[in-house]
N, C-alpha and C positions, 0 to 999 in steps of 0.2 A: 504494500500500500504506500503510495506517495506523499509528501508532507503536507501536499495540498489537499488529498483527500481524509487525511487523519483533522485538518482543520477543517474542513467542510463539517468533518461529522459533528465533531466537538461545538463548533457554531450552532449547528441545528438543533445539537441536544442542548446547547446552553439556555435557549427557549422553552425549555421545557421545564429544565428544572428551575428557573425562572416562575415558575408558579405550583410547585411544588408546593405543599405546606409542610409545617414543621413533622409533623405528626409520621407524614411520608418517608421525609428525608431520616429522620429516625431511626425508623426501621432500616430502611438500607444500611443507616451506618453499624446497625445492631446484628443487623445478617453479615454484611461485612468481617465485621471482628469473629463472628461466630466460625467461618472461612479459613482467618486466619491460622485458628486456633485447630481447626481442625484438618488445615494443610501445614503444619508444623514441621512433618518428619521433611515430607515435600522444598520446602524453604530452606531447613536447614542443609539439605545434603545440596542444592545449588547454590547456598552459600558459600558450603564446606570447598566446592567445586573457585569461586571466584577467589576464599583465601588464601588457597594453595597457589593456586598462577601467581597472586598479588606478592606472595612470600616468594615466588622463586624468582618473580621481575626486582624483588629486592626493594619492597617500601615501604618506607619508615614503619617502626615499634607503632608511633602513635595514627600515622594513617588504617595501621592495620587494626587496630584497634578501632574506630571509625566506621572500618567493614564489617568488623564479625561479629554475627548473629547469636543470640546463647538461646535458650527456652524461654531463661526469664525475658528476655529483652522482644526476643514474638509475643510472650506474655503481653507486655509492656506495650506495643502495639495495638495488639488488640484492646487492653483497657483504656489507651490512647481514646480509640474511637469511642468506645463506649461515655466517654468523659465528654467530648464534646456532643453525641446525643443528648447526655445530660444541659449542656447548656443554653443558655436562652436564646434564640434564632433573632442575631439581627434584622433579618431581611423582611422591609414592611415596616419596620418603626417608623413612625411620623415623627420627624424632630420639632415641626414648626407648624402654627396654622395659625393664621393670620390675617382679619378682613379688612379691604381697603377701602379709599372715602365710597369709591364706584359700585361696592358690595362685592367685587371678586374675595373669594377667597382663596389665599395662596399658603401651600405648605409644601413640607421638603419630607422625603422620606429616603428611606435606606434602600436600596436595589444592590442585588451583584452586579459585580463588575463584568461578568460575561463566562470568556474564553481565559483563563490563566495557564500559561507556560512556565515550566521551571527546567533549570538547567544546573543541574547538582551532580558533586563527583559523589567519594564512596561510601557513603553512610544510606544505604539501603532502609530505614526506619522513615526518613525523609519520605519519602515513598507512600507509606501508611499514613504520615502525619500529614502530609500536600494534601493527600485524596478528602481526608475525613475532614477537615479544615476546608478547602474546596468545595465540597458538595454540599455540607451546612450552608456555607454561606448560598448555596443557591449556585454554584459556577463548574462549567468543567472546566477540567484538566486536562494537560500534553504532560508530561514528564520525559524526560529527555537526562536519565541517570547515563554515568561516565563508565566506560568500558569496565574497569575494576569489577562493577558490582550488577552486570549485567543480566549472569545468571540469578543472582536473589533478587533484583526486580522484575523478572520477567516471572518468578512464583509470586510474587507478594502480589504484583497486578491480575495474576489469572487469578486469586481467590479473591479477590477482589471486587471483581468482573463478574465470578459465579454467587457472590455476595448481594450483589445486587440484580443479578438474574434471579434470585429465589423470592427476591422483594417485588420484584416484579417492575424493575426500574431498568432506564435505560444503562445498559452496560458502559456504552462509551461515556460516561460522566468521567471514565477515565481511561486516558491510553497509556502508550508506551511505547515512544520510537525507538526501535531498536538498533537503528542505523548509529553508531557512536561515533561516526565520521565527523571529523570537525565542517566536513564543508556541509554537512545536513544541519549542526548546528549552526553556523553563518547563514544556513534558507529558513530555519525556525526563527532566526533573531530577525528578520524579514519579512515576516510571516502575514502582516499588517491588517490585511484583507479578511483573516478571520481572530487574532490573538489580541487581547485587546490591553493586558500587559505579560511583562516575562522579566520572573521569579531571578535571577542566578544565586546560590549558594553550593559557596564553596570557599576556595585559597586564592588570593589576591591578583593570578594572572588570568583564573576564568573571570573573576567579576570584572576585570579591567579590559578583557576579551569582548565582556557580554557589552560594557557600556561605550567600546569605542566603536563596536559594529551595528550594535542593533539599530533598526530605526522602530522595532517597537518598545512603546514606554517601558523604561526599566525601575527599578526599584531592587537598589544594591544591598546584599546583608551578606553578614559575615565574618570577615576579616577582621581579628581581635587579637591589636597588642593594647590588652589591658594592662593598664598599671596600681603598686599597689606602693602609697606614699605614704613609710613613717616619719611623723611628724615629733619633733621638738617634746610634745607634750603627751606620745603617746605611750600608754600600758604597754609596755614590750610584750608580754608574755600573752596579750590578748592578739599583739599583732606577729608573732612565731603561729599561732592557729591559726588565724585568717590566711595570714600568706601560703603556710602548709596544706590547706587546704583547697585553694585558689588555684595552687603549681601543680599539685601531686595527686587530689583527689580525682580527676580525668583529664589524662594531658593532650587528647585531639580533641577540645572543643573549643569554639572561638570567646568561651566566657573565662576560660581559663587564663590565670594571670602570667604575663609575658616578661613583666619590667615592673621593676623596684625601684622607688628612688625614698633616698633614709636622707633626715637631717644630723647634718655634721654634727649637730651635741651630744647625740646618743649613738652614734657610730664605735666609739670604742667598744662600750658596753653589748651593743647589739649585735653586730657583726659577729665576733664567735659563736653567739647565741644562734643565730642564723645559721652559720654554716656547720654546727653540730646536728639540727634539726634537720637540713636539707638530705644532709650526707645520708639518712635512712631510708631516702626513696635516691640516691646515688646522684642529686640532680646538680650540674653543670654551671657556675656562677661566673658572668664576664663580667667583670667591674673595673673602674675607672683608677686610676692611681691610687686616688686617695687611699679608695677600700682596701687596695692591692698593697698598702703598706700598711695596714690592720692584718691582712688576711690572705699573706702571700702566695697562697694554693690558690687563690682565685684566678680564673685566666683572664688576661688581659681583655677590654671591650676593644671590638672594633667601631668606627660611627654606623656602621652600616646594623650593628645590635641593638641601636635606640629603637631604630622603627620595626623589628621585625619579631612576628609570629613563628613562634619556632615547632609550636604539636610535639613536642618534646619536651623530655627532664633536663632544659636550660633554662636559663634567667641571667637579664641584663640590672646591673645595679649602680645605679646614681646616685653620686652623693651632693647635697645641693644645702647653701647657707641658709635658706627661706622658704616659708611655701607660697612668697610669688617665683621667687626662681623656681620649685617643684611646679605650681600648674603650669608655666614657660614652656618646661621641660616638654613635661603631659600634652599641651595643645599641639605641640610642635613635632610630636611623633605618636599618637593616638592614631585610632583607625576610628573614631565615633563610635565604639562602642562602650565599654566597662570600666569604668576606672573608678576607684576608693582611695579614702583615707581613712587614718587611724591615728585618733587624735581623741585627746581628754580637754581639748580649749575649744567652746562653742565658737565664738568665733572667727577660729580657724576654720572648722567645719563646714560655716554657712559662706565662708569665702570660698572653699574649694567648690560648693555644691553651686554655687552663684556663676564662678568662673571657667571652669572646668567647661569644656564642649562635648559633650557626648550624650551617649543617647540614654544609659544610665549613671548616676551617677551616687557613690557610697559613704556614708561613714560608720566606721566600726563594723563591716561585714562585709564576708566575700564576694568575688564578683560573681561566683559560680551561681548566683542565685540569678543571674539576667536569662529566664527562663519564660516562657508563656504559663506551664503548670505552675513552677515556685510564684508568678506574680497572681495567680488567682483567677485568670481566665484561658485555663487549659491549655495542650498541643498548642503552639505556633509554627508557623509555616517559615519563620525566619525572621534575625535580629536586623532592621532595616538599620544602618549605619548612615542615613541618609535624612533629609527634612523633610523632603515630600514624598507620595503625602501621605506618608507613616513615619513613624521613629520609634525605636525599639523594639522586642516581642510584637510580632503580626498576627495577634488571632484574630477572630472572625470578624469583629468591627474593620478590621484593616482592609477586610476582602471583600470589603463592599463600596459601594461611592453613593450619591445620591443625585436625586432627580425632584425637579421642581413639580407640584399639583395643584391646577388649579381650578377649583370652579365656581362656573356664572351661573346668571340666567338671562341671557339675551346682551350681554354687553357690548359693545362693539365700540371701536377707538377711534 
């Protein structure tokens, strides 16, 4: 099937589910998950099949980690969807209504957005969380996963598919291009005529890929060199947890903290503390002179360590007199996504959360919390690193836009 006809379909079904009710949509996602769980062995052994190629092409600990599927985490899928069944259906809220001198009345309501395209490398779970998130809001899906993980989404989307064939729903609410040829995606980023935007997540040269070619609207998430700044006045021992937790607790995810910057007063003190703590998940610390005559084992930073995302047990660390020299640092090599402090002076606090540019932003907790589930409104489809017209965690409100309604009786202008 051709990309043009996989958007034809998607189009025509995005109509459909376009007046869907909750009630409908529901069910599908509840048959769905039930699919899941009951193509399990299915999923896993075409998993098992893309980890072993993945491991013998030789990629990264943390990408592989990324891929591979366990029980629990199909579990976790399927309770995924189950979770956003539970939540409340944007689509159809009237935000506004409101009559003018003429008697029209004008309001604004919630509609999907249509057709959504996503272009994501190896995390196969995306897949489940796109669809379920997608079809809530009322919209189909294209998904366009990266060769890596090829074989576990082409199980995840066929039980998927027979998910919502049992509900009695149209199947294509979600496809799956199976062509992972860059130049099918360069004709999906193109796509105009039926996608009406396109998702990319993933690591910094797809998204910088998807936004120098696409000509349909994009909307960037992903790419997370968070940072994690102790301050002058903060609890050490509260920020040894935070940051251990932040690095070590899952090192491929883009909430995961990348970059440390300590102020110079408590660097004597800190820094051994640090690097005894780090040393039990084995992780890698490039720091700046200063540190590196506290803590000679540390390896030298390069400039090119400030900005970067590493999906690994590394960490970049800066030592800085102030925290306007730290947010400086922070704006200056952020990705708009995560970043905290740890600090016992309000003050500080409300200047970092004031000035700081991102999409979330901390004090005294880790970044690993920049989640759609941890913030309270389920699965997201992706942390938009961007201003419009989302910013952060993307669930269901984000996958929708709206449309003006108005009505007369007999007006005329």
């Amino acid at each position: 099937m051709t990309l043009s006809e996989i958007g034809r379909q998607a189009k025509d079904v995005s109509r459909i589910l376009n007046n869907l009710g909750s009630r409908e949509k529901n069910m599908g996602l509840e048959e769905a998950a039930r699919a899941l769980l009951e193509g399990e062995d299915e999923i896993l052994n075409a998993n098992e099949e893309d980890c072993e190629k993945a491991a013998q092409a030789g990629m990264s600990q943390g990408l592989l980690d990324r891929l591979r599927l366990t029980p629990a985490r199909v579990n976790a899928m399927a309770d995924g969807l189950l979770q956003v069944a539970a939540l409340e259906d944007p689509v159809g809220e009237v935000l506004s209504m409101k009559q003018r001198p003429n008697g029209l009345l004008i309001g604004k309501k919630r509609v999907p957005l249509g057709v959504i395209a996503m272009i994501y490398e190896a995390r196969p779970n995306v897949t489940a969380d796109a669809f379920g998130l997608c079809f809530k809001s009322g919209n189909a899906v294209i998904l366009k996963g990266g060769s890596d993980a090829l074989c576990s989404n082409r199980a995840i989307v066929k039980c998927l598919r027979e998910g919502l064939e049992r509900a009695g729903l149209p199947v294509d609410a979600v496809q799956l291009v199976e062509d992972t040829s860059r130049e099918t995606a360069k004709e999906l980023m193109r796509l105009n005529e039926y996608v009406d935007v396109l998702i990319p997540r993933g690591g910094a040269g797809l998204i910088r890929t998807v936004v120098e070619n696409s000509t349909v609207p994009v909307i960037e998430t992903g790419t997370g060199n968070c940072h994690i700044y102790v301050d002058e006045t903060a609890d050490l021992n509260m920020a040894l947890d935070i940051i251990y937790n932040a690095k070590t607790q899952r090192i491929g995810v883009c909430n995961a903290c990348e970059s440390l910057v300590v102020h110079r007063s408590v660097e004597k003190e800190f820094l051994p503390m640090l690097k005894k703590r780090l040393a039990e998940k084995e992780v890698e610390i490039r720091a700046d002179e200063e540190a590196r005559a506290i803590e000679p084992d540390f390896k030298a930073a390069a400039e090119e360590d400030w900005g970067k995302e590493y999906l690994d047990y590394i960490l970049s660390l800066k030592t800085v007199d102030s925290i306007d020299e730290a947010i400086a640092h922070i704006n200056r090599y952020n990705t708009g996504h995560s970043e905290a402090i740890v600090t016992s002076n309000y003050f500080h606090a409300q200047q970092f959360l004031n000035e700081v540019d991102a999409a979330a932003v901390y004090v005294n907790a880790s970044t690993r919390f920049t989640d759609g589930e941890e913030f309270g409104f389920g699965a997201e489809i992706g942390i938009s690193t961007q201003k419009l017209h989302a910013r952060g965690p993307m669930g269901l409100k984000e996958l929708t836009t709206t449309k003006y309604i108005i009505y007369g009786d007999g007006q005329i202008r």
